[in-house]
TIDO-53786 format. One record per residue: residue number from 1; z, y, x of N, C-alpha, C in turn. Coordinates in Angstrom, 2 decimals. Each point is the difference from the previous one (the first is absolute). Last residue first. Layout:
N
TIDREN|NUM|Z|Y|X|Z|Y|X|Z|Y|X
...
// end
This chain:
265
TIDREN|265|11.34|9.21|1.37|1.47|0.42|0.63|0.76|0.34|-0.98
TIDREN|264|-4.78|-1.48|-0.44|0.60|1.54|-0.15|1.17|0.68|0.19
TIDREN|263|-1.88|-5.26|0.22|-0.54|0.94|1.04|0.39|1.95|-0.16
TIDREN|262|1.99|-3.03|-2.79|0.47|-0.37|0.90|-0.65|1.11|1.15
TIDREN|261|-1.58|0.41|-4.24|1.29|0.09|-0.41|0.71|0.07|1.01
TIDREN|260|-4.33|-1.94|-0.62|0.02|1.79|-0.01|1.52|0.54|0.34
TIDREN|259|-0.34|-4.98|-1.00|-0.58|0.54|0.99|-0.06|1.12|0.51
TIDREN|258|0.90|-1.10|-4.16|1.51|-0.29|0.84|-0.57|0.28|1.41
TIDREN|257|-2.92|0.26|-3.24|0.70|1.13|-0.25|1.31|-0.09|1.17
TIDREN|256|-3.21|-3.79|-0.54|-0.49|1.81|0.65|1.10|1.17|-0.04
TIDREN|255|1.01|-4.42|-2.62|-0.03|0.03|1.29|-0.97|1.36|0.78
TIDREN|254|2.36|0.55|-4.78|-1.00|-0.53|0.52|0.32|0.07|1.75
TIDREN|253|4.42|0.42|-2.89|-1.04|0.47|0.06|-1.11|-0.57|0.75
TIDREN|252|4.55|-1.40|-0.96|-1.03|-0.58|-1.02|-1.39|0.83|0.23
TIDREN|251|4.52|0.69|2.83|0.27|-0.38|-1.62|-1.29|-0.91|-0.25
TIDREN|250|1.23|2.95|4.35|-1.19|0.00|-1.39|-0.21|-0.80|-1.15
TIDREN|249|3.50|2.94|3.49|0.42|-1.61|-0.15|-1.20|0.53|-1.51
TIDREN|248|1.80|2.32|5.12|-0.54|0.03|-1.73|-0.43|-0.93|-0.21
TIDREN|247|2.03|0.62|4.28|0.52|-0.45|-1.37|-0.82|0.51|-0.89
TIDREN|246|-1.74|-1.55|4.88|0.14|1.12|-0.82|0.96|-0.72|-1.40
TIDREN|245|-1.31|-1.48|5.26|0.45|0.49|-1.16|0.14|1.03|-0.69
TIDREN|244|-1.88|-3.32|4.40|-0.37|1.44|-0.13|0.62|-0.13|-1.92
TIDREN|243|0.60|-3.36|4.53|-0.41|0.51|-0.68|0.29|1.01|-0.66
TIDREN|242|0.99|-3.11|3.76|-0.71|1.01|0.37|-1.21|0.51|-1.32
TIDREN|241|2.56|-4.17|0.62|0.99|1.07|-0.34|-0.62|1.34|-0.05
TIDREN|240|-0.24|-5.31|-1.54|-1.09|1.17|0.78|0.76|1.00|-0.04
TIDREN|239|1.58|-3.91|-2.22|0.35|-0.11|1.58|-0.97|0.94|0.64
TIDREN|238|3.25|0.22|-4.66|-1.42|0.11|0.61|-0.28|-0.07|1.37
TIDREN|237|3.97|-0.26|-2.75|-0.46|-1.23|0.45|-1.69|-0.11|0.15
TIDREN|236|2.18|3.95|-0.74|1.28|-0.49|0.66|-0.26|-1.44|0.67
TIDREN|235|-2.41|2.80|-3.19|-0.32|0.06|1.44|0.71|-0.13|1.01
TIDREN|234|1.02|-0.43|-5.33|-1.00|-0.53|0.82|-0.63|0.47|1.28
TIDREN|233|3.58|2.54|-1.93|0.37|-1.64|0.49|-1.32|-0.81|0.09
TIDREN|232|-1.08|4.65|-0.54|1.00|-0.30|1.25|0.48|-1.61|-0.08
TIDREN|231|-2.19|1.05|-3.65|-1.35|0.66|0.87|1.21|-0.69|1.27
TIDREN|230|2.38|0.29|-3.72|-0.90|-1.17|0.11|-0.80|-0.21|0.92
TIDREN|229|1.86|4.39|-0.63|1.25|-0.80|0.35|-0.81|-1.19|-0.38
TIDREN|228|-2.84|2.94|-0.88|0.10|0.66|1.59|1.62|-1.60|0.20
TIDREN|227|-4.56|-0.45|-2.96|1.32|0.71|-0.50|0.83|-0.18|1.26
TIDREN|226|-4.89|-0.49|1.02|0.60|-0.01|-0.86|1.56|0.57|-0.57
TIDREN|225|-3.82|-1.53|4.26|-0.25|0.73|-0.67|0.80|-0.54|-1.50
TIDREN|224|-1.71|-0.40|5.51|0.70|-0.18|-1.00|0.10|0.54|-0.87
TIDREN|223|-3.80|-0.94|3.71|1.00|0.91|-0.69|0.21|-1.41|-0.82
TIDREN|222|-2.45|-0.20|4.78|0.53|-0.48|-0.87|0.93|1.18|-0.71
TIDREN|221|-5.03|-1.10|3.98|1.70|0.77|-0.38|0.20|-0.67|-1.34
TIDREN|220|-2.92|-2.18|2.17|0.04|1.14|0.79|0.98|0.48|-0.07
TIDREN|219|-1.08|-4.90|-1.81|-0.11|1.25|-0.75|0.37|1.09|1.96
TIDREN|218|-1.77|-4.96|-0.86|0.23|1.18|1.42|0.07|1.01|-0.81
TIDREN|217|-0.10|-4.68|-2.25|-0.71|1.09|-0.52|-0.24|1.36|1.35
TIDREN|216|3.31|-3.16|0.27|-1.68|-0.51|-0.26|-0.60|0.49|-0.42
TIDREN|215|4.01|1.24|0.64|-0.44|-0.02|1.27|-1.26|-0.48|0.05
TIDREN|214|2.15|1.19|-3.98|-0.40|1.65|0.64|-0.26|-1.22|1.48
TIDREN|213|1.34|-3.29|-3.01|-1.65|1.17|-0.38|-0.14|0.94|0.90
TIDREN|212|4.22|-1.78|0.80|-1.14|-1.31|0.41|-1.11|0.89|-0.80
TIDREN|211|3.50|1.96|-1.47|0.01|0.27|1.81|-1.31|-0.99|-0.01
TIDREN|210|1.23|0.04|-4.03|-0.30|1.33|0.52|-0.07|-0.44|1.20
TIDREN|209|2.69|-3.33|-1.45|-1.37|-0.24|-0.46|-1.05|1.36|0.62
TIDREN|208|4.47|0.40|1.12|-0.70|-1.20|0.58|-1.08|0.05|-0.30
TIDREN|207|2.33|2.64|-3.06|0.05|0.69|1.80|-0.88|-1.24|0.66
TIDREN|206|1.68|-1.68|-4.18|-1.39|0.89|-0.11|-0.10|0.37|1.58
TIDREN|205|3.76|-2.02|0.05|-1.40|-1.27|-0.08|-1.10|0.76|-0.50
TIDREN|204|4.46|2.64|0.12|-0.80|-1.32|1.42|-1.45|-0.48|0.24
TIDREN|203|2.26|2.26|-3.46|-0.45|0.38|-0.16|-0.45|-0.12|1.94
TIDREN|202|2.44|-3.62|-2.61|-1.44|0.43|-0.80|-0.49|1.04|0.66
TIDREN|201|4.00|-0.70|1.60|-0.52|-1.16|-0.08|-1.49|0.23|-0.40
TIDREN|200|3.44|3.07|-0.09|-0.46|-0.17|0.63|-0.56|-0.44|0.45
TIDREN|199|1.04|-0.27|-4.53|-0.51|1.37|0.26|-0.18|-0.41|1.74
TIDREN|198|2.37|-2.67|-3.92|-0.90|-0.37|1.45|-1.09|0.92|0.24
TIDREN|197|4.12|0.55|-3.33|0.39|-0.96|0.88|-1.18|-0.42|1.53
TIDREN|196|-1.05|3.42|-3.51|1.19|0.14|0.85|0.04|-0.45|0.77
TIDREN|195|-2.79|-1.02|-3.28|-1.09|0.84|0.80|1.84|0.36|1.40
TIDREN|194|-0.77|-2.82|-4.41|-0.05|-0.54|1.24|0.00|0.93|1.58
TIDREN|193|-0.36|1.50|-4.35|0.99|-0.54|-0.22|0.20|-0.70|1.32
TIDREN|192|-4.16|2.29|-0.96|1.29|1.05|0.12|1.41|-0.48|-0.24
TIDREN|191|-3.80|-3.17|-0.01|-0.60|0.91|1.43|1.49|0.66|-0.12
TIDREN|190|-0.71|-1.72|-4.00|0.15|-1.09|0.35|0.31|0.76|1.84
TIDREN|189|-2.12|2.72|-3.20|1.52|-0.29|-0.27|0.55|-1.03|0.57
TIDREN|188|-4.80|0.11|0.53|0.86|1.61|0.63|1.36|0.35|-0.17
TIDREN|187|-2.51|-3.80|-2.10|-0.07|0.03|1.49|0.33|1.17|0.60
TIDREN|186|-0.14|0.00|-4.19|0.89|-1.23|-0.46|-0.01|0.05|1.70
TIDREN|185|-3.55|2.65|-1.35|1.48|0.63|-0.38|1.26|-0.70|0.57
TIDREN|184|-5.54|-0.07|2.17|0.99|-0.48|-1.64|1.29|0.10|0.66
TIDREN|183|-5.11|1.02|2.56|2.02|-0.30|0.40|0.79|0.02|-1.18
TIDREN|182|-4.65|0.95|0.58|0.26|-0.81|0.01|0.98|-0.35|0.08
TIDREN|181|-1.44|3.88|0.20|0.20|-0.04|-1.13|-0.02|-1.29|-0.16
TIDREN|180|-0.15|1.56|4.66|1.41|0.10|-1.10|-0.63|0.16|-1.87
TIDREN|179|-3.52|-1.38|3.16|1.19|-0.90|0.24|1.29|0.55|-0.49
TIDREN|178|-3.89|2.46|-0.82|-0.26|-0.95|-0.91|1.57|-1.01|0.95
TIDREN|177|-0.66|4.68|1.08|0.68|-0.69|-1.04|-0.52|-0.95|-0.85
TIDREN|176|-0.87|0.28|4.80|1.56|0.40|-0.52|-0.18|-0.18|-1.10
TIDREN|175|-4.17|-1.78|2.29|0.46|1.26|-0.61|0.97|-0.38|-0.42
TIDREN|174|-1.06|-3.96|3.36|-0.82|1.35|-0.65|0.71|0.91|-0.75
TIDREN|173|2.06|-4.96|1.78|-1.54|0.89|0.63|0.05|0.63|-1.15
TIDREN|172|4.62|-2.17|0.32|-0.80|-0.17|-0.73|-1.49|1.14|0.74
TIDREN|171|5.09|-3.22|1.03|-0.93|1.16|1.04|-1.20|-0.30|-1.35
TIDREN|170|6.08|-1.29|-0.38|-2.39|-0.39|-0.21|-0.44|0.91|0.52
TIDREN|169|5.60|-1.57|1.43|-1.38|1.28|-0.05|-1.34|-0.80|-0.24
TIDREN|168|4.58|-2.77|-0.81|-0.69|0.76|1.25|-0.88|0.90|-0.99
TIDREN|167|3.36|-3.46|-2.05|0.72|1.03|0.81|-1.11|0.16|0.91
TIDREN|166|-1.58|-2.41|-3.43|-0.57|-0.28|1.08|1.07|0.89|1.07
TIDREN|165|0.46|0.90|-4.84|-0.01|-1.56|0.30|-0.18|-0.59|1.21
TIDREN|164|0.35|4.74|-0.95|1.23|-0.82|0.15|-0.50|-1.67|0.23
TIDREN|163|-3.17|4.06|2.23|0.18|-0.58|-1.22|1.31|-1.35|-0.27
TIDREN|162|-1.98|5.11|1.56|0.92|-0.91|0.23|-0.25|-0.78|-1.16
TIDREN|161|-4.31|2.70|2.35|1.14|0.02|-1.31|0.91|-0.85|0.31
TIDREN|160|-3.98|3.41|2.31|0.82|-0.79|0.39|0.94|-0.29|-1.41
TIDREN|159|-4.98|1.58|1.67|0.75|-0.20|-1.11|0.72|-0.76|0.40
TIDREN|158|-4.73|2.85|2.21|1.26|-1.58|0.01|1.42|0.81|-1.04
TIDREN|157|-5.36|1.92|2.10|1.23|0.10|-0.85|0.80|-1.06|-0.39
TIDREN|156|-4.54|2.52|3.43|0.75|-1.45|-0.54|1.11|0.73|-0.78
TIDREN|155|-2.60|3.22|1.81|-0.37|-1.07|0.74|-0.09|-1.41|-0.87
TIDREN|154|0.06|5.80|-0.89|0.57|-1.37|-0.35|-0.49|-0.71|0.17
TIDREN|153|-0.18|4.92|2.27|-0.81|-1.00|-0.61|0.82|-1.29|0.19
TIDREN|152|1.06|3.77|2.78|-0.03|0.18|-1.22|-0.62|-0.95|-1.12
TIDREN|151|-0.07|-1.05|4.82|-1.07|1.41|-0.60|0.25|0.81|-1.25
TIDREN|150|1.95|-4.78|0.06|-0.70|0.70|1.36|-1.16|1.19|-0.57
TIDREN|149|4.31|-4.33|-1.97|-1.00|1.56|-0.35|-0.67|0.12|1.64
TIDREN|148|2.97|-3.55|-3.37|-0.50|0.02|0.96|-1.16|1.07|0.14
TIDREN|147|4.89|-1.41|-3.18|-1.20|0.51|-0.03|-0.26|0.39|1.76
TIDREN|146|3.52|-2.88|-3.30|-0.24|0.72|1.21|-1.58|0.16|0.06
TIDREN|145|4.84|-0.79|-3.10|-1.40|0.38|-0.03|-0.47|0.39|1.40
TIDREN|144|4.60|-2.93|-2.67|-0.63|1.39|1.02|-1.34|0.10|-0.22
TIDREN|143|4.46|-1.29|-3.71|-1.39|-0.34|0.71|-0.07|0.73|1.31
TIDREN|142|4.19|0.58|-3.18|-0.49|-1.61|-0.41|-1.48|-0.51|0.70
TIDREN|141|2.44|4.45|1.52|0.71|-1.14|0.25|-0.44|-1.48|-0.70
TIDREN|140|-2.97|3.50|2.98|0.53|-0.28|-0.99|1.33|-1.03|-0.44
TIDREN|139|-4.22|2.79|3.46|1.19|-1.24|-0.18|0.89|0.81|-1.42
TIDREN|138|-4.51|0.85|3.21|0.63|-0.17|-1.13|0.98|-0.90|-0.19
TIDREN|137|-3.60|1.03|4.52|1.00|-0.95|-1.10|0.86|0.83|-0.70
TIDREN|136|-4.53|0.27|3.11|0.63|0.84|-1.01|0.84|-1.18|-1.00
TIDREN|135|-3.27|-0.25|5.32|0.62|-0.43|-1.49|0.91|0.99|-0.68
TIDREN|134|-4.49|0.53|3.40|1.55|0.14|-0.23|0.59|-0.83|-1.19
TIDREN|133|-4.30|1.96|3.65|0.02|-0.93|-1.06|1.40|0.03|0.18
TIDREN|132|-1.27|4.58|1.69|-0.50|-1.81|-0.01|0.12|-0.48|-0.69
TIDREN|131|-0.45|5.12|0.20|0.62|-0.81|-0.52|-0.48|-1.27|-0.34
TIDREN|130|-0.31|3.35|3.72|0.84|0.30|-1.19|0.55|-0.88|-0.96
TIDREN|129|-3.83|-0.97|3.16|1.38|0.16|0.40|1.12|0.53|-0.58
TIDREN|128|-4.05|-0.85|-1.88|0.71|-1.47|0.27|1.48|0.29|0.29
TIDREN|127|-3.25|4.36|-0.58|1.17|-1.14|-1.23|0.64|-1.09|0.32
TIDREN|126|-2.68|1.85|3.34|0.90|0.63|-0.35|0.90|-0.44|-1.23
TIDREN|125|-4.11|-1.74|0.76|1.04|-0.41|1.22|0.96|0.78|-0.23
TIDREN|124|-3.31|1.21|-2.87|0.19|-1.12|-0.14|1.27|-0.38|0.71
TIDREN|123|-2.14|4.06|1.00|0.69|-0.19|-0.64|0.88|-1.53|-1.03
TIDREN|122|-3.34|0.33|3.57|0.98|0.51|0.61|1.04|0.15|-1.48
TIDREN|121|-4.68|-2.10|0.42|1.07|-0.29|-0.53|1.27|0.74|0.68
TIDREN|120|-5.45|-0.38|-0.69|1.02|0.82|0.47|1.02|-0.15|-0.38
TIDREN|119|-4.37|-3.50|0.63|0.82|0.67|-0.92|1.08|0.97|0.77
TIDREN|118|-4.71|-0.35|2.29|1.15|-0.85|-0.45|0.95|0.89|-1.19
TIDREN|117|-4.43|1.78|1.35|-0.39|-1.16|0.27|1.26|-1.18|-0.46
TIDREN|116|-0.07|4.25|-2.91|0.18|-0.22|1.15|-0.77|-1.46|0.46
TIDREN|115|1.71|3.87|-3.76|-1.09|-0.68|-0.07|-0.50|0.08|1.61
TIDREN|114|4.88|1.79|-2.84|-1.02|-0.28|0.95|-1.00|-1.34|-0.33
TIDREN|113|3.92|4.03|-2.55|-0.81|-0.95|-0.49|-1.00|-0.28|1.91
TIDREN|112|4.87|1.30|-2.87|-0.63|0.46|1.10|-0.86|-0.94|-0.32
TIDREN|111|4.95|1.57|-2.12|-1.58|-0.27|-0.33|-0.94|0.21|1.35
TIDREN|110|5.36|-1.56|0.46|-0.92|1.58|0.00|-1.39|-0.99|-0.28
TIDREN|109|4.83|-2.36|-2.18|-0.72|-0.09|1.55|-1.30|1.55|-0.21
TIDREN|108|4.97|-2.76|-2.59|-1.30|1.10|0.07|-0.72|-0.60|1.12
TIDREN|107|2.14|-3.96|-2.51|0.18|0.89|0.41|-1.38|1.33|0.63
TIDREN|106|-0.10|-4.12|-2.83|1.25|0.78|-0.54|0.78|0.89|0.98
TIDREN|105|-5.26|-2.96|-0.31|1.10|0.43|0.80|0.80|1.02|-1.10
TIDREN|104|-4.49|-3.11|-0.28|0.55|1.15|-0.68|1.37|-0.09|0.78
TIDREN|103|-4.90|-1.26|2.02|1.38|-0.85|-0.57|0.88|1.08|-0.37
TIDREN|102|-5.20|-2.69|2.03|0.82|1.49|-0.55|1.16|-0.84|-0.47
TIDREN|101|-4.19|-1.50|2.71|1.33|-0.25|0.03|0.50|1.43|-0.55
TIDREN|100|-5.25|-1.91|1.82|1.00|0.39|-1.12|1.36|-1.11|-0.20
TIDREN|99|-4.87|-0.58|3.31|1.94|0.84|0.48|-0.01|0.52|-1.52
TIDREN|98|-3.93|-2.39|-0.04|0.71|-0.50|1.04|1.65|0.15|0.33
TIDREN|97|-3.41|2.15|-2.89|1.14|-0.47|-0.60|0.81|-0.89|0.77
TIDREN|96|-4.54|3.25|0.54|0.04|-1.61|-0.43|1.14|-0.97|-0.46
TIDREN|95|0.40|5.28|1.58|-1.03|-0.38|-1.30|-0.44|-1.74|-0.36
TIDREN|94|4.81|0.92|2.14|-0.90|0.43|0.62|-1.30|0.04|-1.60
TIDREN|93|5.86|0.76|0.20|-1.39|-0.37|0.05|-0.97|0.64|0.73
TIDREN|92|5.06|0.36|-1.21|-0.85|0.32|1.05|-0.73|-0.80|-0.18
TIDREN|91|4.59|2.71|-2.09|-1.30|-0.83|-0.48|-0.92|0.14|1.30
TIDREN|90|5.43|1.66|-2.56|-1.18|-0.08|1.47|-0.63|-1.22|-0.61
TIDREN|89|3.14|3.69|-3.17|-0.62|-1.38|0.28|-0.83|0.14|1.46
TIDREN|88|5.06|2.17|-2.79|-1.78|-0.13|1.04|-0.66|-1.11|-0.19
TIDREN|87|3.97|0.46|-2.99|0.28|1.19|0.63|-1.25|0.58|0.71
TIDREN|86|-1.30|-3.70|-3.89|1.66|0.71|0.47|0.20|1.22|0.96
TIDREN|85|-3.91|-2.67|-4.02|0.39|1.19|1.29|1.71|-0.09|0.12
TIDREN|84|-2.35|-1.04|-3.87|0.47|-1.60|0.88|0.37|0.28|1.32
TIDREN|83|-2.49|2.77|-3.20|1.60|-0.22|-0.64|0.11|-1.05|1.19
TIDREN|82|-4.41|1.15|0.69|1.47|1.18|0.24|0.87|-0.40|-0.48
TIDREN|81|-4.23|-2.70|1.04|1.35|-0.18|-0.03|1.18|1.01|-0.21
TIDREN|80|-4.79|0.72|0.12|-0.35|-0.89|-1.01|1.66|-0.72|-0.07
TIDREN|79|-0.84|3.34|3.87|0.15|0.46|-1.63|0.43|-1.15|-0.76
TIDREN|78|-1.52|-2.04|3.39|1.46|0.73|0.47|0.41|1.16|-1.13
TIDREN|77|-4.36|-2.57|0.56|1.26|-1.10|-0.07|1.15|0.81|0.20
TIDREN|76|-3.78|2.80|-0.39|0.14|-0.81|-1.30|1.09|-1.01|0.61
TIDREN|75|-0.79|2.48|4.10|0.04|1.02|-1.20|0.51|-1.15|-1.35
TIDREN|74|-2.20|-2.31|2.99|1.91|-0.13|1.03|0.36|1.34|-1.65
TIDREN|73|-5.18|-1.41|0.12|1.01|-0.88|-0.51|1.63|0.25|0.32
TIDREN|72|-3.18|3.26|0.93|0.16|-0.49|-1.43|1.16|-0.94|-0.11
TIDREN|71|-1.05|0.09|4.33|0.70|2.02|-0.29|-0.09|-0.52|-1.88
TIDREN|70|-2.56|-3.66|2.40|1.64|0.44|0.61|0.74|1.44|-0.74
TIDREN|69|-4.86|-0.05|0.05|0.63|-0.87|-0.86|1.22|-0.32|-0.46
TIDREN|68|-1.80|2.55|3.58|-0.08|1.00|-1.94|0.22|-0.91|-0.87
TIDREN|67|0.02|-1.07|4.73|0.88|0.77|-0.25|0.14|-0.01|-1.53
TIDREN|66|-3.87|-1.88|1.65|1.29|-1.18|-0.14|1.17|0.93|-0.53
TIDREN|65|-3.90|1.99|0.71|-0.14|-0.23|-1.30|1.20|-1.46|-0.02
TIDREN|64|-0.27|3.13|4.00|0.27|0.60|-1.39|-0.30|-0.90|-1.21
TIDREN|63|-1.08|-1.56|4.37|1.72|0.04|-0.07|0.32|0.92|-1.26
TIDREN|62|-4.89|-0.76|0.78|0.71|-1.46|-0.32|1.61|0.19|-0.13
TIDREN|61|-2.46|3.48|1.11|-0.57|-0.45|-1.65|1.02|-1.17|0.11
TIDREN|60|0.67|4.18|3.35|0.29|-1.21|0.06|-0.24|-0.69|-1.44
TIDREN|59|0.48|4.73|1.65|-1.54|-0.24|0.03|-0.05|-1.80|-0.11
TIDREN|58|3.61|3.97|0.33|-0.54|-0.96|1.10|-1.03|-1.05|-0.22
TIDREN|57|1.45|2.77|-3.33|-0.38|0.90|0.67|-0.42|-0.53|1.30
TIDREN|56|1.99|-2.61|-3.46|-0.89|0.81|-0.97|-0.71|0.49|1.52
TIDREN|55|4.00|-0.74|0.67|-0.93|-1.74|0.44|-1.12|0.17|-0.64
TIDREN|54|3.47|3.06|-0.88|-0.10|0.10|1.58|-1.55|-1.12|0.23
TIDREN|53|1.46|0.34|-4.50|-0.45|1.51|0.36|-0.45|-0.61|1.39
TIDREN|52|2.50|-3.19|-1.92|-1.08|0.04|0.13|-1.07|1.11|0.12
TIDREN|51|4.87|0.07|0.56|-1.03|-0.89|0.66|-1.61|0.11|-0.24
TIDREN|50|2.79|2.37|-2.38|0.46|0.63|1.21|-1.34|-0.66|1.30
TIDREN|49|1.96|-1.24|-4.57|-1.64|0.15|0.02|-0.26|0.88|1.29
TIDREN|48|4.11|-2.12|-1.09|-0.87|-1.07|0.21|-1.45|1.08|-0.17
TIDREN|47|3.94|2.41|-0.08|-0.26|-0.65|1.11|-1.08|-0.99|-0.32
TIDREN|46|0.47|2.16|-3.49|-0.04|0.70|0.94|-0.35|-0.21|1.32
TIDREN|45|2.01|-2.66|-3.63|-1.65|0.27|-0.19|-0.78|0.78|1.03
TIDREN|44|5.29|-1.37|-0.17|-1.10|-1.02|0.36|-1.35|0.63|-0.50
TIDREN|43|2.65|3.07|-0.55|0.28|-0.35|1.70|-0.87|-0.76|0.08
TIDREN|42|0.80|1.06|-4.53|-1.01|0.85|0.53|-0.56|-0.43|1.84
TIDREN|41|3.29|-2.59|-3.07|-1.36|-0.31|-0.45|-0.70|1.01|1.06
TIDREN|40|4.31|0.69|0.29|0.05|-1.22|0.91|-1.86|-0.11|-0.16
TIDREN|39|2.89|3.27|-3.30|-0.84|0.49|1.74|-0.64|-1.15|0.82
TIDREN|38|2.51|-0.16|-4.39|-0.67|-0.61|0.52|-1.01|0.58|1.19
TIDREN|37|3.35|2.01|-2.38|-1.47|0.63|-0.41|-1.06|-1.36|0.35
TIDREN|36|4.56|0.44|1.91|0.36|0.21|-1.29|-1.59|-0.35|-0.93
TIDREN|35|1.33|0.44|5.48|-0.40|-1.09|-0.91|-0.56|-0.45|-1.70
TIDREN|34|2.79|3.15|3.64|-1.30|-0.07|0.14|-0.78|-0.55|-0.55
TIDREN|33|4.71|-0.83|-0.19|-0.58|1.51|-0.61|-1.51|0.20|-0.14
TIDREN|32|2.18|-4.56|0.36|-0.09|0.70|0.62|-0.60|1.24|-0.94
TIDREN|31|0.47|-4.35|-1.78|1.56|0.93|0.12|-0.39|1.28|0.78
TIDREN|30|-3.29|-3.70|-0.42|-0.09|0.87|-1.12|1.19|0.91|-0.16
TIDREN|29|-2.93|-2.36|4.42|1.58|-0.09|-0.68|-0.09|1.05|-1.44
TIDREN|28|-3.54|-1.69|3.33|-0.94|-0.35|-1.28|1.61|0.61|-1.10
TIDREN|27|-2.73|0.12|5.18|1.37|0.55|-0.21|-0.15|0.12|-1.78
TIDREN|26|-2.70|-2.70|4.16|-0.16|0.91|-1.48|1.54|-0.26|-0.24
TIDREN|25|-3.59|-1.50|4.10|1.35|0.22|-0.25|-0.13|1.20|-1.02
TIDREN|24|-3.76|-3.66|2.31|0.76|1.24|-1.00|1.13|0.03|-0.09
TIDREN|23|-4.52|-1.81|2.94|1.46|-0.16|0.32|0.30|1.14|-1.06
TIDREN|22|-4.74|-2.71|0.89|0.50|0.81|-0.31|1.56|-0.31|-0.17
TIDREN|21|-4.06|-1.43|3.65|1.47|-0.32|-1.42|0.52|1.33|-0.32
TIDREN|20|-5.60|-1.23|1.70|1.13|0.31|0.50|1.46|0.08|-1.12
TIDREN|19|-5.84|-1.43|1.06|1.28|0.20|-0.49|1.04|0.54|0.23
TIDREN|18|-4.62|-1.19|2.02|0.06|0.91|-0.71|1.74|0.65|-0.91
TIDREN|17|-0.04|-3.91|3.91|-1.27|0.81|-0.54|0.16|1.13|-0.79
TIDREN|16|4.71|-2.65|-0.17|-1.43|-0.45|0.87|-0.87|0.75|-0.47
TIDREN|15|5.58|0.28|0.46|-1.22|-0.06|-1.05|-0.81|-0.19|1.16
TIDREN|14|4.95|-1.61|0.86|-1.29|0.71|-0.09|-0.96|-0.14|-0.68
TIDREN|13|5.48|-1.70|-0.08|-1.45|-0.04|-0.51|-0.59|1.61|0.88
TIDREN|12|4.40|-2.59|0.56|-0.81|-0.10|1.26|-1.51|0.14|-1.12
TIDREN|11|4.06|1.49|-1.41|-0.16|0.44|1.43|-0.97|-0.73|0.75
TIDREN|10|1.26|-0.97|-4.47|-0.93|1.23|0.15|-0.16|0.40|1.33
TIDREN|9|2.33|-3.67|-0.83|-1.18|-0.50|-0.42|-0.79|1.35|0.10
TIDREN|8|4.69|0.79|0.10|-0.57|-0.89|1.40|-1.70|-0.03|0.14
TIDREN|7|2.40|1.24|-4.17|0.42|1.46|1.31|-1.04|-0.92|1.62
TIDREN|6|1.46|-2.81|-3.66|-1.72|1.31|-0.89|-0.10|0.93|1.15
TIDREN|5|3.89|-2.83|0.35|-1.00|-0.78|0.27|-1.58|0.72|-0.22
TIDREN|4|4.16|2.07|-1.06|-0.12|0.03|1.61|-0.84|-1.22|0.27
TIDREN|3|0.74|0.46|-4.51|-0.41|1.37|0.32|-0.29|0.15|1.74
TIDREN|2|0.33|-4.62|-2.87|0.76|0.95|0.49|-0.75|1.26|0.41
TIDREN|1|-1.90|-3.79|-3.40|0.03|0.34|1.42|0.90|1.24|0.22
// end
């Protein structure tokens, strides 16, 4: 499910009776200064017992012993993941589990913690608008790579290869380098001999192919991304124009990384 489908579904939850959603925003980035010591562990303990202090004192058995449950369990599922941590995480449950939706994000966002009748999503909405859903094409001269992101977060991943026997483009689903370590020698020498004579032709029919995903797909925005004189003749026969380039050209590095890479200008 899309992130702006999780965004919707929360807008229309209310809690009932005794309950109420808890809304987190955790600032989890290990680059940050502030961060070094794992500061992130203290915020989330802090704040979560913040609550139940308050709900301790308002005299509420039934909304404290749902709380005190909730507050264990969100604490252990979010430690119990630190290596797996990226920049934040948001999380909003209720104590019956009705509303849980967490999700590790690669971009910052401010630690803040509410325990509300509705989820608080202002910061949420703010990311969308920053950063929607988008495609990220890679280009290359024997492949492309296009990666589908929102929020910072890897959507989808597609694999573009020429293949001589079929003169067209294979489209392969999932992680980059299992489809270029699929690509043999004899087919990449075959690609750089041919590669002259029908360079506009071929880099046609990828542009085409790309275009029909980014419309079915409704990417938002669109990067380019690679060796800056290849980068330019393929967007020659790119029919989206209103896109966003960069020449640094990621070779082989992990899809997140290419992500981080784009959104960091």
């Amino acid at each position: 499910m899309r992130f702006s489908e999780k965004l919707k579904e929360l807008k229309s939850k209310k809690a009932e009776g005794s309950q109420k959603i808890l809304s987190l925003y955790l600032n989890t980035d290990r680059s940050s200064p502030d961060q070094q010591g794992g500061e992130w562990k203290i915020k989330l303990k802090n704040g979560l017992n913040k609550f139940e202090e308050y709900i301790e004192e308002m005299g509420d058995h039934d909304e404290l012993k749902g709380y005190r449950d909730l507050k264990d369990k969100v604490y252990n599922k979010i430690t119990g993941r630190e290596r797996e941590l990226k920049r934040s995480v948001v999380l909003f449950a209720t104590p019956d589990e009705s509303v849980w939706i967490m999700e590790d994000l690669q971009v910052p966002i401010e630690t803040s913690f509410h325990w509300e009748n509705t989820p608080v999503l202002d910061q949420l909405e703010e990311l969308q608008s920053h950063y929607p859903y988008s495609g990220i094409i890679v280009i290359q001269k024997e492949d492309a790579t296009v990666l589908e992101t929102e929020m910072g977060v890897l959507v989808d991943e597609y694999h573009y290869s020429f293949d001589p026997d079929i003169d067209d483009w294979r489209e392969h689903q999932g992680p980059m380098a299992a489809s270029i370590t699929g690509s043999d020698t004899n087919k990449k020498d075959e690609f750089q001999e041919r590669f002259e004579a029908n360079q506009q032709r071929w880099l046609k029919n990828l542009g085409s192919k790309i275009t029909k995903k980014a419309k079915k797909n409704n990417w938002n925005e669109t990067y380019l991304m690679g060796e800056k004189g290849y980068l330019n003749e393929f967007d020659k026969h790119f029919p989206i124009k209103e896109t966003k380039k960069t020449g640094k050209n990621p070779s082989k590095i992990e899809a997140s990384k290419i992500i981080d890479q784009v959104l960091a200008g």
